[in-house]
N, C-alpha and C positions, 0 to 999 in steps of 0.2 A: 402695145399701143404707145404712140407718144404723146404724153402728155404735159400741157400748159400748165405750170402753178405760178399763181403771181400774188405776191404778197409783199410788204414794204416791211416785214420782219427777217431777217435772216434766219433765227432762232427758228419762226413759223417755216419756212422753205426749206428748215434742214431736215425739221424733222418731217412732212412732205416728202422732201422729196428721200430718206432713208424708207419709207416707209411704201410707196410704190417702185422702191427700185427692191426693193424683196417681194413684191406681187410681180415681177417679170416687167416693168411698165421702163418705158424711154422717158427723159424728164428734159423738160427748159424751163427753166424759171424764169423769172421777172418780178423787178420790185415795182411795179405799178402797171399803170394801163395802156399806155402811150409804148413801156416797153413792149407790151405783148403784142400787141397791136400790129409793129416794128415783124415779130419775129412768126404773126398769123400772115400778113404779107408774102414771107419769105418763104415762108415752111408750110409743109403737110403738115396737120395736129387734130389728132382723135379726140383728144379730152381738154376742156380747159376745168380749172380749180380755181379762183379767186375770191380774194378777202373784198369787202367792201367800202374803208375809207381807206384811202392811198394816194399823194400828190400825184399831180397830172390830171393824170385820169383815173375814176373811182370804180371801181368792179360792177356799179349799176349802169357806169357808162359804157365800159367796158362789154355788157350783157347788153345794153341796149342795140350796141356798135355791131357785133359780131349778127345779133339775130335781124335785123333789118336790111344785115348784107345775103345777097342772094350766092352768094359764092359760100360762105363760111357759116349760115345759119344752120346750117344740118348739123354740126359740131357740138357736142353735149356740152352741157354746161352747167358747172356745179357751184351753187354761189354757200362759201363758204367763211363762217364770222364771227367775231367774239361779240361784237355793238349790238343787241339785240333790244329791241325797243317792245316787241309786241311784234302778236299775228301778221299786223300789216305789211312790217316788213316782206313779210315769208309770199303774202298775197303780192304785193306788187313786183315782188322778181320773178315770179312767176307769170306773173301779168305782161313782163318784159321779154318772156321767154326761157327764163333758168328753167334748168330740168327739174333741178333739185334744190331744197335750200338746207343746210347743217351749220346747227350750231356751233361753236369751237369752247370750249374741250372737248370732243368725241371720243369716245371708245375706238381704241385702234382696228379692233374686230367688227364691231357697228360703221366706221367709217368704209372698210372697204367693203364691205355687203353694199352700202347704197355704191362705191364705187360700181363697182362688177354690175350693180341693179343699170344703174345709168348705161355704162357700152354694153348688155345686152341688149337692149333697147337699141341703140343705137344702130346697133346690128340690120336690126330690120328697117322695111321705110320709114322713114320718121312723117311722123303726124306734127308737124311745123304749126303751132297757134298763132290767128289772123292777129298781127302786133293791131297794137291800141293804136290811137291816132296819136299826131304827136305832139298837139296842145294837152290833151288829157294824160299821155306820159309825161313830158315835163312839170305839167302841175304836179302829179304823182310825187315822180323824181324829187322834187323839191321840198315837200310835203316829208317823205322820208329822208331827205340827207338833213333838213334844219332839226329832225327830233335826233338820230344819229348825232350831229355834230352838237346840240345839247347835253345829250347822253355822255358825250365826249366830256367836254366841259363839267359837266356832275364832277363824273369820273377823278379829271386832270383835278377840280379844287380838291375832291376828297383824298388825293394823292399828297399837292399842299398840305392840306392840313394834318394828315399821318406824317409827312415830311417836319411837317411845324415842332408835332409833338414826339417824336425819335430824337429831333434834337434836342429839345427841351427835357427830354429824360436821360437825352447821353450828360448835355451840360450839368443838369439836377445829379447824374453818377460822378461825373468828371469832379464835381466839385465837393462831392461829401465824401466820396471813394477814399480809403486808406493807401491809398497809393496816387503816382504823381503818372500824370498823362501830358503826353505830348503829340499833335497832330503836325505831320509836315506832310506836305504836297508833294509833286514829281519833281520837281525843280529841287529839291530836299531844303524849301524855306518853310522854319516852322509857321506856321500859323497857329495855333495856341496851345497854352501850356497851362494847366491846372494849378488851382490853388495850392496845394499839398505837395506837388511839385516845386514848388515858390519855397514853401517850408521847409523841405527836404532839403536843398541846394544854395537856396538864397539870391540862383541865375532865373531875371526874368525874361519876357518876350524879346525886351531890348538886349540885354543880354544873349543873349544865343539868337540868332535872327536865323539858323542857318545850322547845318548838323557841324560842317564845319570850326565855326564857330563855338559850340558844345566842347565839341573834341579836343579844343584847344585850351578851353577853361576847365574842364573836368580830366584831361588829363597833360599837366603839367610834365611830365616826364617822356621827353619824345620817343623814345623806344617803346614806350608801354602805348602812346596816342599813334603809332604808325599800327602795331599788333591790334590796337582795338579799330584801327579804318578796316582793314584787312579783312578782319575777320566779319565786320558789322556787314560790309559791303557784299562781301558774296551771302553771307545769309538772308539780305534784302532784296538783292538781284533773285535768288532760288525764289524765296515767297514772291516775287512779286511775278513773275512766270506763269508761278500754278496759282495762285488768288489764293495762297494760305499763310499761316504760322510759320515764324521762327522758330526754331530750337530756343528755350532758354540759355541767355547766355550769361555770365558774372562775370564784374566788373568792377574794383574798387574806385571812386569818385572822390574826386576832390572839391570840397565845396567853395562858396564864395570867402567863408571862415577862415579857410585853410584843412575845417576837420575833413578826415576820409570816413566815406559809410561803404559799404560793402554790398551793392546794386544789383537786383536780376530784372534784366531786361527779356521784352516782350513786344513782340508787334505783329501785328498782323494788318494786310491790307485790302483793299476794295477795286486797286489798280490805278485809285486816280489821288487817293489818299493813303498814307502810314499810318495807322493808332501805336504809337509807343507807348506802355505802359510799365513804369521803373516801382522795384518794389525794394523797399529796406531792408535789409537781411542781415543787418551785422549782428543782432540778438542772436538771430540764428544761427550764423557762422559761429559766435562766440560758444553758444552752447554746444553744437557740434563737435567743435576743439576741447571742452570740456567734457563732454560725454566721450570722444576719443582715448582723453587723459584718464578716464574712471575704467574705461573697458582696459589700456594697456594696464593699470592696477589691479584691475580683477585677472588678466591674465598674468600678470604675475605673481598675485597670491595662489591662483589655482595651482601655475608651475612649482611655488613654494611646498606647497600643501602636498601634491604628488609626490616630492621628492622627501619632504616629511615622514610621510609614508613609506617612503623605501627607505630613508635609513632607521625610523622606528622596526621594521622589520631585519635587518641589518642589526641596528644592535641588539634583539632579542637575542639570535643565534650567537652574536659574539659576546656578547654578557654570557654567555653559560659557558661557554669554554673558558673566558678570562677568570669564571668561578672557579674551576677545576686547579687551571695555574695556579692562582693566588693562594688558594688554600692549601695545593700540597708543597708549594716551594716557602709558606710559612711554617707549615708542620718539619718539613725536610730544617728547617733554618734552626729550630727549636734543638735538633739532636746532631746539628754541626759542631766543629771546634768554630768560635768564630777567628782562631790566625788558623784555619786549614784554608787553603787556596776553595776546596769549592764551596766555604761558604760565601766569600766572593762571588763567585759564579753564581749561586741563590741569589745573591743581592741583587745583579744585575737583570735576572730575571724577574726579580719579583717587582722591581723597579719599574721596569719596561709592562709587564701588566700591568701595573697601577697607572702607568701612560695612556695606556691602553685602555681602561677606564674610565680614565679624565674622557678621551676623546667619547667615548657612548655616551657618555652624558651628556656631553655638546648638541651630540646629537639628536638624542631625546627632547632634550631642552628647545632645539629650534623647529623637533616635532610638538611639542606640547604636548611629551607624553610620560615626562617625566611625575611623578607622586610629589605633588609637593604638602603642607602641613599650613598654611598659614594662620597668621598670627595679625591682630591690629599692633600694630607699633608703630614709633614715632622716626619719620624718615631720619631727622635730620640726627636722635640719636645714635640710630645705625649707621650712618658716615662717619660721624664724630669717633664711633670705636673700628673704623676700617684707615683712616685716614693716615696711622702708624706706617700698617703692611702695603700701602698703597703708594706712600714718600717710597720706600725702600723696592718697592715695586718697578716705580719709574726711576730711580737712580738721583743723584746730588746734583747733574745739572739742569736737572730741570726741575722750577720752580713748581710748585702745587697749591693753588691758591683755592679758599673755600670760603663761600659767601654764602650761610643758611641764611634763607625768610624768616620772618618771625611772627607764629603764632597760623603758621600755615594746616594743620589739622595731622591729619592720622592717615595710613594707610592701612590694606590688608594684604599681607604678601608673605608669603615664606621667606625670612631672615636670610635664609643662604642664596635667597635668588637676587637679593639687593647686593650680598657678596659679587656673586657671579656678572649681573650687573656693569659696576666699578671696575672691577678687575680687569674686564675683556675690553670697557670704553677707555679706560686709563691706558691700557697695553697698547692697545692701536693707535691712542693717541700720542702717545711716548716715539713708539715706530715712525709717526708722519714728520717728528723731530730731528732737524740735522744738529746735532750741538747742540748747546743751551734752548730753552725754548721755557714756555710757562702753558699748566694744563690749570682750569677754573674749574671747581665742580659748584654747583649753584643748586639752590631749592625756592618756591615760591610759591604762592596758593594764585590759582586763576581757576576764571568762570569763562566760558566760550554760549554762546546761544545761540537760537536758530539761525536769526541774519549771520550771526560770524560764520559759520559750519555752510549754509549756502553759496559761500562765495570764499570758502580757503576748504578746498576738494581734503577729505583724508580727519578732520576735525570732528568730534562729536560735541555734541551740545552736554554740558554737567559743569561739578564743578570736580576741581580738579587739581595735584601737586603736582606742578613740574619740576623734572629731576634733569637737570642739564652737565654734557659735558663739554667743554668747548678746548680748543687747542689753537697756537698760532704756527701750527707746521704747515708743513707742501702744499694742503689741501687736494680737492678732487673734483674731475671734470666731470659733467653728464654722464657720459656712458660709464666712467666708474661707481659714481653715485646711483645708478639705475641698476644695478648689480651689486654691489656693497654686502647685501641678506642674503646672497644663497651660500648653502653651504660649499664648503671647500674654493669657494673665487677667492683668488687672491691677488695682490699686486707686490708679495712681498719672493724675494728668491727662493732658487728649492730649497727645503731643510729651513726656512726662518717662517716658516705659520705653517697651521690647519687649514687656515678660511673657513674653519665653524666659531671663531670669536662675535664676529658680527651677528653672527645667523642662531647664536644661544640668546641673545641680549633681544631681537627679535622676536624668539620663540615664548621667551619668555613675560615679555610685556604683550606679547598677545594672548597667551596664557589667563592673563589675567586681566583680561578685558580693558585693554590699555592701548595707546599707539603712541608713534613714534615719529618725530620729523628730523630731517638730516638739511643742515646748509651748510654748504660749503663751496668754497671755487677754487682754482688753482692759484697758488702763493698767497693763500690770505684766511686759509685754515680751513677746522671745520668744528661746530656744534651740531651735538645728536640730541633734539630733545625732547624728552620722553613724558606723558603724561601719565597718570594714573588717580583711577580717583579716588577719593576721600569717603571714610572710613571715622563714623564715632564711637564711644566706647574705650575704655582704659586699655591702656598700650602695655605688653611686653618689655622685659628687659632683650635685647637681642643679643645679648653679650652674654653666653653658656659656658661653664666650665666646662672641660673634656677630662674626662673619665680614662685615667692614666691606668688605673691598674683594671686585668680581664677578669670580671664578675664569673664565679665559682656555683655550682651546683646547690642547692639545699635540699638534695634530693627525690627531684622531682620527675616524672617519668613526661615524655614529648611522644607526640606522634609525629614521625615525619614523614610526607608522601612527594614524591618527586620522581616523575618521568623516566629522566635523564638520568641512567645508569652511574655516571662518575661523580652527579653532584651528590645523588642521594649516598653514595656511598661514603665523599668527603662528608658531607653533615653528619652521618651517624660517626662518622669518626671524630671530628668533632667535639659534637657534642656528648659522648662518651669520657673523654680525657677530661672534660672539665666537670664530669662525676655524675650527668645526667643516665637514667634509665631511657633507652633510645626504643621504639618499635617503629619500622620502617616500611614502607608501605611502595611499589611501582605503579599502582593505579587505586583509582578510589574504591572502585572496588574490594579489594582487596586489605586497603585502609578502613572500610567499615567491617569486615571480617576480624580485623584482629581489634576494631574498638568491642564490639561486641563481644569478644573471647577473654579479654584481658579482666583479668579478676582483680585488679586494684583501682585505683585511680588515675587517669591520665590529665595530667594538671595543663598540658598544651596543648594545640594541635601546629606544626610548620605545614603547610602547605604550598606548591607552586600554583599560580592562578590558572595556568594553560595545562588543561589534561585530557587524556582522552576519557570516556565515556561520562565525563560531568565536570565544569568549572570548577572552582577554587571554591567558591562560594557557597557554590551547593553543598558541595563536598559536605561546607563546615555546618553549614546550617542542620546537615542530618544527624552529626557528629554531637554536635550540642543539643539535638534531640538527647540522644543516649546522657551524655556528660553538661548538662546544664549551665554549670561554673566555669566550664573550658575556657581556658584563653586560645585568641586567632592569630598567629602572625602569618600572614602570608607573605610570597617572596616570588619576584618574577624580572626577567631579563628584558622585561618590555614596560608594558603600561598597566594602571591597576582599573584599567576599565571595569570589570567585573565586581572588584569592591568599591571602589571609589565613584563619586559621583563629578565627571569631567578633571579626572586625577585627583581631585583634592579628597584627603584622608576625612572619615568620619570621626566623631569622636569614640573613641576607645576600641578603633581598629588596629592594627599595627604592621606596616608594608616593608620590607628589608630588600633593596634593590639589589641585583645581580649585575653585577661580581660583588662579590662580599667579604673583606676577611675574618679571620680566626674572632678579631677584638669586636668586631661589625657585629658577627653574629651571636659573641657572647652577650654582648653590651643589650642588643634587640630582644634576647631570648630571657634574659634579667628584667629588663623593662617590661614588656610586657607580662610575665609575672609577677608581677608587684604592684604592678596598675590594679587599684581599688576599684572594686565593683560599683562604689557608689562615688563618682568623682564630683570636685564639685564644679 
């Protein structure tokens, strides 16, 4: 069929007419009455559809029009309406002749049932009702369109006054809202701009009248105000297309000040209006950057710690061969001539594993997995007895200046790691030296607290001695500075460093719960400086005599247990020559076999930490079941995790690091027999 819809909505006629063009229905629309009117003249039309208020002509005139014409009354007619006042209505269009009357919003399924109901009907003769007269229709007529156009009126004020209070609640947000609103029109002239906006920028209505305008004050830099037209313009054109949202987009501003904030912009439109809505974000940029800076720090201590781990593993293995060396090219050295040429050859070997040794400890050291002993001692005294080897160290042209604090406290550190230390900060610093130059080592007591540590990334809150080394050499750029702590980087030629100097001095103030700052730039030096905290309690001398001559037997019997074929075999040799009773043992097993067998006393026990079928630890703890008095030394090419509690020795344990020599492990195996049961 084709059907007439006339309605003065577009909106209404679209979906009309989508909705009979899927029932198989032919469609003409029209937006009032006058047009249909126009197109019932012209055209054949099975169905009409019409709303009820429409300029021109109204749909009750329109019904009145068609059913009074003897040509077109036979024509269904379906008066269809949002205006509904009451039953009357529905009785006088009927009275006019409508077939049908329906409410609007209908049920899509409910709307074509009365459709389909209406042209089956129609089908057959139609039963035409005698119209009213046409005084009592117009009265009618009149009677319904003044409560309608009433009904309007309600309508339209309650529209006002939701209109009154939208805006009234937009302005009431616009103005308390933590962010800064801006409304421009199509012409793109703002029409208004929020309080917090005003505060943000400083730019008011008269100030920017215009985006233009904006553009030109907020970005002073024309390269960067042509990139921001650009780009603003096609994402306003796209949202204003589809009636939606921008992308956020960022943008530093320049204010009325001069300051820059660091802007996310927002708009969305209605088609006839822009809401821009600018939010401050440079807190958040800032922390961003800063949360950036802590993540590349935690990946680089991760990368540190990984590779920690592999050279802690690295030198377990090479600790135990450089044991083997050491020891037999010092026994070999003992029954040389020393003018025979290969005691020569000894030296130089035994030289080169003792190199060799240095460097594992380096190692260790930047794993933190070195044994160390600490002690409370007084920093500035342990400088003062370094500061000799340390001129002589760095050489006669270059100056070495020392400026202790005074009355700065105590630390707790193993003596030889403040050695180690100086030595590695001094060396490096000496190398950044071309020619004369002056190195400052410096001490001071500081306090840092929360606010300081929130806002200097890498700081802990305590109190604290800083241990400074400073230099006025080369200096170093970023990306050497950002690298400086791993092991083996270096910037020095082949054969002139390790690259574990930096990365011991590292290893070791993290060790001990400490950290570290480095500044420096290019030509204008560098300071490394190092905090550590403070420690009460009567301090240490750090300054130890060494034990020239190798402590001799008093007859005493050792148990030694070690793995490793060549070492257990050097220690029993060993410590035999220096008059001990040696039983030696390949696994602990087999070590509590011969504790258990041995019918005298075993006044030690050596053991290595890593064994198969039981620790170091255990081992001894079974051992000292049997022999109660036992002394413990143990000895390992790695870490004393096992005994120690985060490396550090307990008291009246005793740890003999690998590689060892002859004098190491007689001096160890003395000491710890003679260590009193009851110390104080």
């Amino acid at each position: 069929m084709k059907v007439l819809i006339v309605d003065d909505h577009e909106e209404n006629l679209y979906l009309l007419e989508t909705l009979l063009k899927a029932g198989g229905h032919q469609i003409r629309p029209a937006a009032n009455g006058a047009e249909a009117w126009a197109i019932l003249e012209s055209e054949g039309i099975d169905l009409i559809i019409s709303d009820i208020l429409m300029p021109v002509m109204d749909g009750f005139q329109l019904c009145r029009k068609v059913k009074t014409d003897q040509r077109l009354r036979a024509i269904p007619f379906i008066i269809y309406t949002a205006t509904y006042t009451g039953p009357q209505d529905q009785a006088f269009a009927m009275t006019i002749g409508a077939d049908r009357f329906i409410e609007k919003p209908c049920e899509p399924d409910l709307f074509m049932v009365a459709v389909n109901e209406v042209t089956a009907s129609a089908a057959r003769p139609p039963d035409i009702p005698v119209p009213v007269k046409e005084e009592e229709a117009l009265r009618l007529y009149s009677e319904r369109l003044i409560r309608k156009l009433e009904q309007k009126m309600l309508e339209a004020e309650k529209e006002i006054q939701a209109r009154k209070e939208s805006e009234s609640r937009f302005r009431l947000f616009a103005e308390t809202a933590p962010v800064g609103v801006i409304i421009v029109n199509q012409e793109q002239k703002a029409v208004y701009i929020s309080p917090k906006c005003i505060d943000l920028f400083g730019y008011t209505l008269d100030d920017i009248p215009n985006i233009e305008a904006w553009l030109t004050l907020a970005y002073p830099d024309e390269g960067l105000r042509d990139r921001v037209r650009r780009e603003w313009q096609a994402e306003v054109d796209a949202a204003r297309a589809t009636l939606s949202e921008i992308r956020p987009l960022e943008y530093p501003v320049t204010c009325k000040n001069g300051r820059v904030l660091d802007i996310e912009f927002r708009m969305s439109t209605n088609g006839t209006l822009d809401f821009i809505v600018l939010t401050d974000i440079t807190q958040r940029k800032q922390a961003e950057a800063e949360w950036k800076k802590l993540q590349d720090q935690l990946t680089q201590a991760q990368k540190m710690e990984s590779v920690g781990r592999l050279a802690g593993g690295v030198a377990h293995d090479y600790n135990n061969m450089l044991s083997v060396i050491i020891g037999y090219a010092e026994l070999a050295l003992d029954k040389v001539n020393p003018r025979d040429q290969v005691h020569e050859d000894l030296t130089e070997i035994l030289t080169a594993a003792r190199r060799s040794a240095d460097i594992t400890r380096q190692l260790l050291a930047f794993a933190r997995q070195q044994t160390i002993a600490p002690k409370i001692i007084d920093l500035n005294q342990a400088i003062k007895y370094m500061l000799k080897m340390l001129k002589r160290l760095i050489g006669e042209d270059i100056q070495l200046n020392w400026l202790p604090g005074t009355e700065i406290g105590k630390i707790k550190i193993d003596p030889s790691q403040i050695d180690q230390i100086l030595a590695n900060l001094c060396v490096n610093a000496r190398d950044a030296i071309t020619g004369v130059g002056k190195i400052t080592i410096e001490t001071r007591a500081v306090r840092f607290d929360n606010a300081y540590c929130d806002s200097h990334a890498g700081f802990i809150p305590g109190d604290f001695i800083m241990l400074a080394v400073s230099d006025n050499g080369s200096g170093m750029d970023k990306e050497t500075r950002d690298r400086i702590f791993e092991p083996f980087f270096t910037t020095k030629g082949i054969g002139e460093g390790t690259g574990l100097g930096l990365s011991t001095v590292y290893g070791i103030v993290k060790q001990n719960n400490g950290f570290i700052n480095v500044y420096s730039e290019p030509g204008k030096g560098t300071a490394f400086n190092i905090y550590l905290a403070r420690h009460s309690g009567p301090a240490v001398d750090p300054c130890r005599e060494e034990i020239r001559e190798i402590p001799l037997s008093r007859g005493e019997t050792i148990l030694v247990v070690e793995d490793e074929a060549a070492i257990l075999k050097l220690t029993e040799k060993i410590l035999r020559d220096l008059g001990y009773t040696v039983l030696s043992a390949a696994s602990p097993l087999k070590a509590l076999d011969a504790a258990k067998t041995f019918k005298d006393k075993i006044r030690l026990l050596i053991t290595d930490m890593i064994l198969p079928e039981m620790n170091g630890r255990d081992l001894a703890r079974q051992v000292q079941s049997l022999y109660p008095e036992i002394r413990i030394l143990f000895m390992s090419g790695y870490t004393a995790n096992a005994v120690t509690h985060h490396q550090v020795l307990e008291p009246g344990l005793f740890f003999l690091q690998k590689p060892f020599s002859v004098k190491d492990l007689a001096v160890m195996v003395r000491k710890a027999l003679d260590h009193s049961q009851n110390p104080e």
